[in-house]
C-alpha positions in Angstrom: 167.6 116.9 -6.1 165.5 118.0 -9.2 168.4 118.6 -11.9 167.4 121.2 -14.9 166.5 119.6 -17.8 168.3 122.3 -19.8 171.2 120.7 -18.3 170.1 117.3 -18.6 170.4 118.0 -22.5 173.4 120.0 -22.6 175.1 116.5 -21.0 173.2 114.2 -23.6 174.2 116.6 -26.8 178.0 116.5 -25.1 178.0 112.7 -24.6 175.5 111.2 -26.5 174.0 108.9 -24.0 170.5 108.1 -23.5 168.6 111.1 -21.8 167.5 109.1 -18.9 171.2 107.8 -18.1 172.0 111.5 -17.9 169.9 112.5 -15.4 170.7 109.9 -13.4 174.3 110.7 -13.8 173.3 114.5 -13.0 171.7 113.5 -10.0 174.4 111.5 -8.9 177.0 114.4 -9.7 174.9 117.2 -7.8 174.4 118.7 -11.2 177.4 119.2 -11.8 178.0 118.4 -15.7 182.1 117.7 -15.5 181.5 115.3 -12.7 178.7 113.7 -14.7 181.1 113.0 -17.6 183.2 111.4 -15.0 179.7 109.4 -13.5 178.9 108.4 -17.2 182.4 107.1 -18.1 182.8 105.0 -15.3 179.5 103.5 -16.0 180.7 103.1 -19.7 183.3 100.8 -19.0 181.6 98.9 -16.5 178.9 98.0 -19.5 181.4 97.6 -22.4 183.3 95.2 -20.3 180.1 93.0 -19.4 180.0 92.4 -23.6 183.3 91.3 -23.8 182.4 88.0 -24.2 179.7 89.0 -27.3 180.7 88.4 -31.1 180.9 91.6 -33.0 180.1 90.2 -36.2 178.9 93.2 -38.2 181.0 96.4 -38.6 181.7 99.2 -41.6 185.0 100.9 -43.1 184.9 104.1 -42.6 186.9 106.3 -44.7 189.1 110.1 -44.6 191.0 111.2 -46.9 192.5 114.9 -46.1 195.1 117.1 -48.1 193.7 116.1 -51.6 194.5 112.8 -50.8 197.7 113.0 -49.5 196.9 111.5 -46.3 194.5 108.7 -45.8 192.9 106.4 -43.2 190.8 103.6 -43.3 189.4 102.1 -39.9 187.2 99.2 -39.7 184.2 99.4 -36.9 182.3 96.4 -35.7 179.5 95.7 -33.7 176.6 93.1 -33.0 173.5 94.0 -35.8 173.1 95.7 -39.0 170.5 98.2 -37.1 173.5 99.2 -35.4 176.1 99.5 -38.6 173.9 101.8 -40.0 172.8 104.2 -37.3 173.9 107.7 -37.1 176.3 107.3 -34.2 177.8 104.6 -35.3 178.6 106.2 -38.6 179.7 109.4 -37.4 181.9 107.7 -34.2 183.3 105.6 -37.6 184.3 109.0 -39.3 184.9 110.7 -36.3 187.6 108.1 -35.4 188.7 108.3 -38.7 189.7 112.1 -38.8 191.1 111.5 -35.9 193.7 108.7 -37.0 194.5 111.1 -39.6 196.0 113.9 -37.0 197.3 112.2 -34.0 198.9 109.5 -35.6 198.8 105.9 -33.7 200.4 103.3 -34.2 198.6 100.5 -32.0 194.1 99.9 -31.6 194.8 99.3 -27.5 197.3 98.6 -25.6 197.4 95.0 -25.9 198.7 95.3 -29.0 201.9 97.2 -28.1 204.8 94.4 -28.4 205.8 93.5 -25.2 209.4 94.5 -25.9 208.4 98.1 -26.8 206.5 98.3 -23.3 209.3 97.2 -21.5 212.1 99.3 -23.5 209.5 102.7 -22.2 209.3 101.1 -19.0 213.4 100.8 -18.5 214.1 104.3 -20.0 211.3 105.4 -17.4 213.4 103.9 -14.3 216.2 105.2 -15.8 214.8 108.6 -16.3 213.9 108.8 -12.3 215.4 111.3 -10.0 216.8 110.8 -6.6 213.3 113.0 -5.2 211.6 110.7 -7.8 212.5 107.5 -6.2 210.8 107.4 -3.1 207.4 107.1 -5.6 209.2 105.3 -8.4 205.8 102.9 -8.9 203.8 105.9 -9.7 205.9 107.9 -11.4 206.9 105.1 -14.0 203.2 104.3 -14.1 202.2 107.7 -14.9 205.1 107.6 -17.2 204.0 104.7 -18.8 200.1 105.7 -19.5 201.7 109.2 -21.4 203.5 106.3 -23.9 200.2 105.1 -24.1 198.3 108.0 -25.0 201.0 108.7 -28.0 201.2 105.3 -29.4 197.3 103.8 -28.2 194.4 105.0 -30.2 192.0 104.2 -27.3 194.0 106.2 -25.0 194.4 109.3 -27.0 192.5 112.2 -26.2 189.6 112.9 -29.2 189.6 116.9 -29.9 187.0 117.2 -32.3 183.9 115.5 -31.1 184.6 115.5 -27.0 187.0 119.0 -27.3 189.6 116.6 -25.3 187.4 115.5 -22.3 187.0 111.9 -23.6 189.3 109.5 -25.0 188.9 107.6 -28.1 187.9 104.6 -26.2 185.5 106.3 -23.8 183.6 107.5 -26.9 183.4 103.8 -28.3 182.0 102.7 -24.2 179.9 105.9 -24.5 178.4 104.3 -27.5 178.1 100.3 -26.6 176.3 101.5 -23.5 173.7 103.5 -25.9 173.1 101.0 -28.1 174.0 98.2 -25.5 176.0 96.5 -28.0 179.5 95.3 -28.0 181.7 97.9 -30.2 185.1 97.8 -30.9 187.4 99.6 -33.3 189.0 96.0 -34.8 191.6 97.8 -37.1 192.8 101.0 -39.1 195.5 101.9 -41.6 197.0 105.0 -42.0 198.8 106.0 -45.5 200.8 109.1 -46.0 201.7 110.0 -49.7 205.8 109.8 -50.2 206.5 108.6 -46.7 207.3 104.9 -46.3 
């Protein structure tokens, strides 16, 4: 199938992958742009975690400072090369991230950094929580359960709203990228600081 090139670029200006990946995508999806997203983020991870193993040695701090500095975040962004560190989409996925710190608030990069006694405290209230109808799919329902604690407290998790308008997650944007620049990418670290609030 020949997919519409006008297409094609509405799909590379939403996701910014290369233009070539998105037609294949397209083609895969039957043209279908929401189902390409889908195509393109599965393919995302698949790459990222092939780099895994890669040293991200190079990175910037990006910076946001909103409310005349009552609020402020500083999140630190690495990758392989210096070419990388100072292309556009790194920079803007750095301040993009950023802004986004700012508003939804998280308290953990991924979540292997959630303590493992804060997982399981979610986990037993989720069990606890359950329904007699609910028990006959207790394993999914604590599991779903258990990815919405993620998606509060998991920066990766969390749904971006400026830059994807809530189809991608934070970490789908940062696999969207390493498979662009087929580099590893990785957000290593942020800090948020709120003026009078300890």
């Amino acid at each position: 199938m020949a997919t519409n090139i006008g297409v094609v670029r509405i799909l590379r200006e939403k996701t910014g992958i290369p233009v070539m990946e998105c037609k294949r995508a397209l083609d895969e999806a039957g043209g279908d742009i929401e189902k390409a997203v889908i195509v393109l983020r599965h393919r995302g991870v698949e790459v990222s975690r092939t780099r895994e193993s890669r040293v991200a040695g190079c990175g910037m701090v990006a910076l946001y400072s909103h409310g005349f500095g009552r609020l402020g975040v500083m999140v630190e962004m690495r990758c392989e090369t210096d070419f990388t560190v100072r292309s556009v989409p790194f920079v803007k996925l750095a301040n993009v991230i950023a802004m986004h710190i700012a508003w939804a608030n998280p308290m953990y990069v991924s979540r292997i950094d959630v303590p493992a006694t804060e997982c399981e405290r979610e986990r037993r209230f989720a069990v606890e929580s359950l329904s007699e109808a609910q028990f006959r799919h207790a394993d999914k329902v604590v599991e779903g359960a258990m990815n919405r604690f993620y998606e509060r407290v998991c920066l990766l998790d969390q749904f971006e709203q400026k830059e994807s308008k809530g189809l991608m997650t934070v970490g789908q944007l940062v696999d969207g990228l390493c498979h662009q620049t087929g580099e590893k990418i990785k957000v290593a670290r942020f800090v948020r600081i709120e003026a009078g609030v300890d």
